[in-house]
N, C-alpha and C positions, 0 to 999 in steps of 0.2 A: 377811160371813163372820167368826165369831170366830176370834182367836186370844190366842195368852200374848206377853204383852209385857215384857220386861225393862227399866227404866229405871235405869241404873245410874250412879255415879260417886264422884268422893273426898268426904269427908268436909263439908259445908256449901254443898253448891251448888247445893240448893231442891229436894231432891226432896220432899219433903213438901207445900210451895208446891203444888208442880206437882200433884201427887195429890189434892189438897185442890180445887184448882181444878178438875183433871176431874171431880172428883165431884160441884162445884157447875154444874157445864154441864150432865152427865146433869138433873138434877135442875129446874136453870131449862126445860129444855124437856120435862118432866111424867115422867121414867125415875127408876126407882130405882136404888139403887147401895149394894152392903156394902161395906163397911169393916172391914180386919182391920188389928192391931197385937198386938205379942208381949207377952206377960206379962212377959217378962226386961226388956223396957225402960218400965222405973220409975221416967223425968224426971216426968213428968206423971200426973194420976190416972189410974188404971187404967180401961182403956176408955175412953180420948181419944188423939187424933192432934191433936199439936199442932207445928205450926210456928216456927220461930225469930223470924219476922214476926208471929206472935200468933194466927196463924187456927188454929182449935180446930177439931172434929167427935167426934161419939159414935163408939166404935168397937166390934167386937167382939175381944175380947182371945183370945189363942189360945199353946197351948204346944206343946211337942213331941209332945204326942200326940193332939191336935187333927185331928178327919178335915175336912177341907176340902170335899169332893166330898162324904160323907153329910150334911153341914149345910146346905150351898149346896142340894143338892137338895130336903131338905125345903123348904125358905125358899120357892125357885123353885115348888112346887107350890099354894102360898098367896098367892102377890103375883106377879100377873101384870105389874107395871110393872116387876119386877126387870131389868135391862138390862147391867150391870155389875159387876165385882169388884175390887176396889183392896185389895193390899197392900202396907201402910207396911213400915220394914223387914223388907223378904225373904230378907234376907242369913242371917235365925235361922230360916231353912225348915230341915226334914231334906230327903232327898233322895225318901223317899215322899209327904211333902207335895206340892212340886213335881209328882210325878205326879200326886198328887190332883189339882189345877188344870188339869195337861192334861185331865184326863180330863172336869172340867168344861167348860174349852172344846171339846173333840171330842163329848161324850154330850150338854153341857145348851146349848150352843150360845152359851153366854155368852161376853163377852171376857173376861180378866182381863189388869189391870192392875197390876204385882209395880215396887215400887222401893226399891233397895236399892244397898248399898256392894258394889264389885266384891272388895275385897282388905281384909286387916285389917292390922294396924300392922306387922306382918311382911312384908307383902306378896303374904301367901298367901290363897287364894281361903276363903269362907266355903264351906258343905255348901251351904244354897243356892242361892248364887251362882253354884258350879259346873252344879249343874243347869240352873237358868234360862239362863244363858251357852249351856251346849251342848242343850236344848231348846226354848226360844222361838224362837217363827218372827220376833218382832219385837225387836233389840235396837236400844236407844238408848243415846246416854251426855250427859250433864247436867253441861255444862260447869260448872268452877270453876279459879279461880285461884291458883298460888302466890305469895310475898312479889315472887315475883322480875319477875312478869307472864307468868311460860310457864304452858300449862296443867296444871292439878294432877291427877297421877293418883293420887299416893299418900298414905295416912291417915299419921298418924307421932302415934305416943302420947306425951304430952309427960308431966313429972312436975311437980311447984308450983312449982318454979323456972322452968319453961318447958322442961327439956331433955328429948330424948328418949328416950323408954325402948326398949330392944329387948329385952327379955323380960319372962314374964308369961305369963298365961294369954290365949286368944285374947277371949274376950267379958269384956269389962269396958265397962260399960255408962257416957256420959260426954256432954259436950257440948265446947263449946269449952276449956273446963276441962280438956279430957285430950288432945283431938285437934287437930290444925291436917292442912291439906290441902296436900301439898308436891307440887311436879314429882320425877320422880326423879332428876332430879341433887341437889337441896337432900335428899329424902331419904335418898339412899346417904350424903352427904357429912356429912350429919346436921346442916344449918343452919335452923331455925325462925327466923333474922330477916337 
């Protein structure tokens, strides 16, 4: 039975790994599998998912007005190995995207597969993170750690010097460079070390 999967969590704790890896499972035992990643995140070349551990894949690149469900469809009427859908952060879905993807697991019977940041440097939910949050039937969350050893739920934008930033526009696109992944007592209190 398909369903929408959310994999979420703070900032560096392998979602990408992880995603990478399911899609290499589909694939070791003869299923295909898309791959989506957003246009706004421009660490790497465009149309790749790349990992902080190195592991790379083709991706298809998608923006805000990207239909999910009439692509997927087409795709699925030509490649009958098709099995799976993974997308890299999900956190830059809108909220009709999101539907798109149910609508692919309820119409086209596929699973999909969405991992992504719960909360931005603020603390506040991405568009859709909210979605997925309040409609997947499957949530997970992908453990990481703060300095401190408790578990890290919160992103915290840092500036060159390391300190944190609390304002800004919400998408600023970054690596370890801008973000560190705190508990939320270190991030209320605003300590990165």
């Amino acid at each position: 039975m398909a369903k929408l999967y959310f994999y979420y969590s703070a900032m560096n704790a392998g979602k990408t790994t992880t995603l990478l890896q399911s899609s290499y499972n589909y694939h070791e035992r003869g299923m295909g599998t898309l791959l989506f990643t957003p246009v706004i995140d421009d660490r790497f070349a465009a149309g790749k998912i790349a990992s902080r551990i190195g592991l790379v894949n083709d991706a298809i690149s998608f923006d805000r007005a990207f239909h999910f469900f009439e692509y997927i469809e087409k795709i699925q009427k030509t490649s009958p190995k098709l099995k799976c859908i993974l997308i890299d952060e999900a956190h830059f879905m809108t909220k009709d995207q999101v539907m798109q993807l149910a609508q692919v697991v309820d119409n086209l019977k596929l699973p999909v597969l969405t991992y992504g940041l719960r909360t931005d440097f603020l603390g506040e939910t991405f568009e859709g993170s909210r979605y997925l949050l309040s409609w997947a039937e499957e949530l997970t969350e992908i453990k990481t750690i703060c300095h401190c050893g408790s578990k890290a739920t919160m992103n915290a934008r840092i500036d060159g010097q390391g300190v944190i930033v609390r304002e800004g526009e919400q998408i600023e696109i970054g690596g370890n460079d801008r973000y560190i992944a705190l508990c939320r007592k270190h991030f209320v209190a605003g300590k990165v070390a």
